[in-house]
N, C-alpha and C positions, 0 to 999 in steps of 0.2 A: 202541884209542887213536888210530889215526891217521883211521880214519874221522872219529870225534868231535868229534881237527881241524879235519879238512876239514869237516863241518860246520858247526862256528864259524866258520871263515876265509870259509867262502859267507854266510854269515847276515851276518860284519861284511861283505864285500863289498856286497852286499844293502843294507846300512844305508846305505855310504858312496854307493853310487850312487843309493840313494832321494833322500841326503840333497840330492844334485848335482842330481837328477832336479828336486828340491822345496824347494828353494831355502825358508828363511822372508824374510818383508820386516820390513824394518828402517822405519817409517815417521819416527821423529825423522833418520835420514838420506837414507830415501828421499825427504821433501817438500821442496820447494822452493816459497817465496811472495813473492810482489812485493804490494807497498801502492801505493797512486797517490791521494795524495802520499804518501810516508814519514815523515812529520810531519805536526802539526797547528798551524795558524800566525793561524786565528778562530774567530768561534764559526762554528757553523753548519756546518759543512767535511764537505763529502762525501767519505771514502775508494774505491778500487778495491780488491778482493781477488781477485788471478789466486794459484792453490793446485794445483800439480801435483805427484801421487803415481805415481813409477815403480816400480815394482817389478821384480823381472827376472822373466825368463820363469818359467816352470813354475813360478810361487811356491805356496806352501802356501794364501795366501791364492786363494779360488777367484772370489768372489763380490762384489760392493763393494754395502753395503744402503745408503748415503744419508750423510748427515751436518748437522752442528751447529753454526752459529758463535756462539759466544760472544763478544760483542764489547766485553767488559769495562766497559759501562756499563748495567746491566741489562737489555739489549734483544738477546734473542737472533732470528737467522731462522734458521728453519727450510726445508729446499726439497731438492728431488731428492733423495726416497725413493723406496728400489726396494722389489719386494715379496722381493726376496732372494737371483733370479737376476740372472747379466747380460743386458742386450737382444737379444744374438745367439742364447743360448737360451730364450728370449720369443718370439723372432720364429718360429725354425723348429719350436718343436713347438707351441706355441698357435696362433701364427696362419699358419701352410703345416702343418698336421697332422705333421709331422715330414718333408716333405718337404724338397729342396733343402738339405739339412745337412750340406755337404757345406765343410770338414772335419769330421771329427767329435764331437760336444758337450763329449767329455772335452778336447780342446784348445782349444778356446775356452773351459773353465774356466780352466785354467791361466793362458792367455796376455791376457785381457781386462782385468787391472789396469793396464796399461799402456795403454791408452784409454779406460777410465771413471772414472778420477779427475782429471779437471780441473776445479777448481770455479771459479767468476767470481761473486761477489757483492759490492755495494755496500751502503756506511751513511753515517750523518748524525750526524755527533757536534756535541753544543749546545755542548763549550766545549773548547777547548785543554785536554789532559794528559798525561799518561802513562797507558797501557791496554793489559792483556796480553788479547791475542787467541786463544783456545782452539779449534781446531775438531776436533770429538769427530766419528769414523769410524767407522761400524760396517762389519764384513766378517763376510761367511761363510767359516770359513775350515776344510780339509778337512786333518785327522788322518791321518798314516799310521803304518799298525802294522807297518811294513817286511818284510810277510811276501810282496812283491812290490816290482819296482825300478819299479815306474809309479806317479804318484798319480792316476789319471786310472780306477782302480777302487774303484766305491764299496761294491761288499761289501767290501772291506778298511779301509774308511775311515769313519771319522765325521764328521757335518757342526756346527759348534759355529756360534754369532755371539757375538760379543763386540767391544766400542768401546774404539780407542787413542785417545789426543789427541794433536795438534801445539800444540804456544803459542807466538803471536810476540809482539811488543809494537812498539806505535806510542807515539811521544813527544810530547812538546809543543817545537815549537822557538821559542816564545814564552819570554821569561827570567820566572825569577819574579820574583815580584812581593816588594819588598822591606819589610821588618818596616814595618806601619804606627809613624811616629813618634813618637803623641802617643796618651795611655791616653783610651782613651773614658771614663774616670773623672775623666779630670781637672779636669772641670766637675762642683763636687759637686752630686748628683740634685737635683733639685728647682729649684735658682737659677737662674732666667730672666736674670741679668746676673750676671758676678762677674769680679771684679780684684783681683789682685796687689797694686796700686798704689793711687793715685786713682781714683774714678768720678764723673763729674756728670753732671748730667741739667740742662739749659739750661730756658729760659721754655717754660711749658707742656706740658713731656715727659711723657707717661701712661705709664704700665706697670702696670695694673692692673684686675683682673677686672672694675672696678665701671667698664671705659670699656671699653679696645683689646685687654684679656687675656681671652682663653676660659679658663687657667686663675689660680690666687693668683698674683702675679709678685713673686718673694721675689729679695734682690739680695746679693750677699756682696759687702765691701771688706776687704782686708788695711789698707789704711791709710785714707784720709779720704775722705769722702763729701760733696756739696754737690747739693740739689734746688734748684731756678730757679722763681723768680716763677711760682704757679701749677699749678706741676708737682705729681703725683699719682704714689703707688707702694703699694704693700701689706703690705710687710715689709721691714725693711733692718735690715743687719747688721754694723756696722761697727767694726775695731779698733782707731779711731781717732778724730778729731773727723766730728761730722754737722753741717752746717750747712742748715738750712731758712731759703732765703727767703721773702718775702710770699708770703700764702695758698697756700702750699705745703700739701698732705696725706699723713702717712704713715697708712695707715690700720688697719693691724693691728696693726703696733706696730714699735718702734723698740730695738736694741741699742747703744749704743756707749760710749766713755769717755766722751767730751764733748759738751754739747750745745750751736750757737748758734740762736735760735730769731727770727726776724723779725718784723713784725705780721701776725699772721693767722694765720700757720703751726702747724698741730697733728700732734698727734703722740700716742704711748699711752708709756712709757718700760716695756720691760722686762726689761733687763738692762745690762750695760757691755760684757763681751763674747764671743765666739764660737769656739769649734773647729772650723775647716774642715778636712772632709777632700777636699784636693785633691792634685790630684797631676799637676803644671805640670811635670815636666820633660819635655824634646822631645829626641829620640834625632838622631844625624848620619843624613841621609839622600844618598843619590849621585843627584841626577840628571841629565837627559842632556842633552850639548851641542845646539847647533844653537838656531835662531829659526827662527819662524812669522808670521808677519802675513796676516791675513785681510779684507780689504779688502772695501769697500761690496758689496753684491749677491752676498757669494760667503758659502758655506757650508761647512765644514770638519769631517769627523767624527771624533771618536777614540774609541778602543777603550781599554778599562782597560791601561795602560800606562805606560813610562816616556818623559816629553819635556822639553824646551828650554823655551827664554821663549816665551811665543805671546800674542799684542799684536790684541785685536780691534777693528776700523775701525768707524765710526758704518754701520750697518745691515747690517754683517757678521755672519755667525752660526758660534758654536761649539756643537757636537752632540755631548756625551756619548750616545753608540749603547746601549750595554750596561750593565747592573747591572755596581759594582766599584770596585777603587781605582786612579785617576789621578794620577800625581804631573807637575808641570810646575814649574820652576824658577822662573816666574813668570808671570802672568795679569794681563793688564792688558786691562780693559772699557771702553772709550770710551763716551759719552754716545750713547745710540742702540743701541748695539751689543745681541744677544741671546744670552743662556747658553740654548740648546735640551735640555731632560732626556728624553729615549727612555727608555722602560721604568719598572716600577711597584714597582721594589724601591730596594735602598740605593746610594747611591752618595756615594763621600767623594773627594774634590781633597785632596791635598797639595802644597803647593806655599810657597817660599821667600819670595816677593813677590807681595800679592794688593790689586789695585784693582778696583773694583767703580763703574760709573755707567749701568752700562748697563740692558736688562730681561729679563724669565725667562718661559720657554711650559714649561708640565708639569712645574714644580718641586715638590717635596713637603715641607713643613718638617722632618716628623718620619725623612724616608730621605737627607735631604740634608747634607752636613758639610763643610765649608771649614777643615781645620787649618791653619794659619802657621808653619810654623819657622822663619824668621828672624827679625831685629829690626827691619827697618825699618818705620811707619808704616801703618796697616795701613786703607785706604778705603773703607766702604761706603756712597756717598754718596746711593744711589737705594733706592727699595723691593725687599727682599731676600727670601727664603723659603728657608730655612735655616738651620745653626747654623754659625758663623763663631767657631774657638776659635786663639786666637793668645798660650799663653801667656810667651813672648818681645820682645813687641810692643806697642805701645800700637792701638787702636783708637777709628776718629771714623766717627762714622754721623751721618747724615741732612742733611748739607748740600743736598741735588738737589730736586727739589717732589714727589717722590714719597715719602711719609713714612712709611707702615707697616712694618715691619718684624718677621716673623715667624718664631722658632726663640729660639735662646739664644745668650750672645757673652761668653768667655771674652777678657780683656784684659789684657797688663803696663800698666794705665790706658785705663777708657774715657771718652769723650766722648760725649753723645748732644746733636744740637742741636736746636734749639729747634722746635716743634709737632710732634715725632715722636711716633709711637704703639709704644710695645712689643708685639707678641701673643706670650708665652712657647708655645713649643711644643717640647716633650722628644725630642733626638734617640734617633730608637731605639736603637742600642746602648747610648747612657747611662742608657736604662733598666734595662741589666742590673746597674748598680752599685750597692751599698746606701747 
């Protein structure tokens, strides 16, 4: 009995001082990682990744085989893979034949985790977010069957590989971006003009496929409608009176209660009237203090974000940089002045007060959106390329000598004056409404 003891008492001894001898590593405590920046604050932002794995000495793990970053936005790299050993026994039995080995191979197993894990690699992330960073470790790492107090014997030992991960995460320290305030349904599909209120169309206003419209240019009125001397349109829908001046044309046909009809003016009658599905209400929005003024010769760019009033000077230029949504508390375009559109996707302005006299380089009608949530007055007095929906507000287009005007224009009352061209073009998201 007492030998069998002592026995046991040498065998746990044995365990405990293997255990001591052979330490395991802890990699969620053992890694420590710096980002450079620790946020992402544009698009485009290059991170640093410094990644060091201490382990303690004699650790279990023997061998460190390479690893993985995963960089949370499906672009992993790859780099510094080993074939399984470390480089110190690389060097002295492959290439010095096993000469100069001097300590000997089983402790430069042990102790070489603590020099071969430092990793350093960079990435290029396209936009501000949040993103967890995984980097997956393969080790060789050597078994002991505690039948000896060294691990540094490999007939007592097996050699396994197997991959732990670390995860950090990098943020966005860009705020988000607050609920768009106005439904991209709210212009129902198809109506290339629609109001709440009144709409006119002054002397000689076209909005129609057979002149200035590539598509039918169909018009909704919640209340009363009047065409000007001349003027031309394709459909109109009104739940209220229609009043055609001289040689006015509606040409596809006409809805309303009432109709007054001038010399010349024709029209097709077929029906009184209509069930729009809009949906005109505009949510509170916060935006941000502060004014901007951008003056003759200077150029200004912003990034989808939140801003202040910003007041552009005759030959000044505002440079929306990136696809996204912009909110500004108010936009005011001076005569001369240039809206600049960067990029070939959607981009929408929110904003509280919007005047428009100025001109546009790379605007797209069908990716471009101007909502209004306030009430005041709402100007677009130059040729436009995009949809300007303001339904809180009245709207007056085409006072300035540039007359075409291409998208669609939700209004609390619009005004179009006299020899404007309508060209309806559907903004893409209002495509997705039925």
């Amino acid at each position: 009995m007492v030998k069998k003891f002592v026995f046991y008492a040498l065998a746990m001894w044995g365990f405990v001082q293997a255990a001591s001898l052979c330490p395991d590593c802890s990699v969620s405590s053992a890694m420590s990682v710096q980002l450079t920046p620790s946020a992402l604050s544009k698009n485009n932002q290059s991170v640093n990744l410094v990644a060091t794995l201490q382990c303690p000495n004699n650790t279990l793990f023997w061998s460190f085989g390479g690893y993985t970053i995963d960089w949370g936005d499906s672009h992993d790299e790859k780099d510094k893979t080993h074939a399984g050993y470390d480089d110190v026994y690389y060097r002295c039995y492959t290439l010095n034949k096993g000469k100069n080995c001097s300590p000997k191979p089983e402790d430069w197993r042990r102790n070489n985790m603590s020099s071969m894990t430092r990793i350093s690699a960079s990435h290029t992330y396209a936009k501000p977010g949040d993103y967890t960073i995984t980097i997956s470790l393969t080790m060789m790492q050597k078994g002991n069957d505690f039948s000896v107090n060294q691990c540094s014997n490999a007939q007592h030992s097996t050699l396994t590989t197997h991959v732990t991960t670390y995860s950090t995460r990098i943020q966005s320290s860009v705020p988000p971006t607050p609920s768009v305030p106005i439904d991209y349904c709210a212009i129902p599909k198809t109506y290339s003009l629609f109001s709440t209120a009144n709409l006119s169309l002054n002397d000689r206003v076209t909005c129609t496929k057979k002149d200035a419209s590539k598509s039918l240019c169909k018009i909704g009125v919640e209340k009363n409608f009047t065409i000007g001397v001349s003027g031309q349109t394709d459909e109109v829908h009104v739940n209220g009176k229609a009043t055609l001046r001289n040689r006015s044309v509606i040409h596809s046909g006409l809805w309303a209660k009432t109709i007054e009809q001038q010399d010349g003016a024709s029209y097709t009658k077929k029906g009184t009237t209509t069930t729009f599905d809009a949906k005109t209400s505009v949510k509170s929005v916060s935006y941000a203090n502060g004014s901007v003024v951008i003056e003759a010769k200077k150029t200004k760019s912003f990034e989808p974000g939140t801003y202040g009033d910003v007041a552009i000077r005759k030959d000044g230029v505002l440079e929306l940089s990136s696809d996204g949504v912009y909110f500004f508390r108010s936009l005011m375009f001076e005569y001369g002045s240039v809206l600049k559109i960067k990029g070939s996707g959607v981009k929408e302005i929110y904003t509280n007060s919007f005047t428009f006299r100025g001109q546009q380089q790379g605007a797209n009608a069908s990716k471009l959106l101007v909502g209004v949530t306030g009430s005041s007055t709402v100007f677009v007095e130059n040729a436009f390329t995009g949809s300007v929906w303001a339904p809180n507000a009245p709207i007056v287009i085409g006072q300035y000598h540039y007359k075409t005007f291409t998208g669609s224009y939700l209004g609390k009352g619009i005004t179009i004056h006299q020899d404007s061209k309508i060209n309806y073009v559907e903004f893409t998201k209002n495509g997705e409404c039925k």
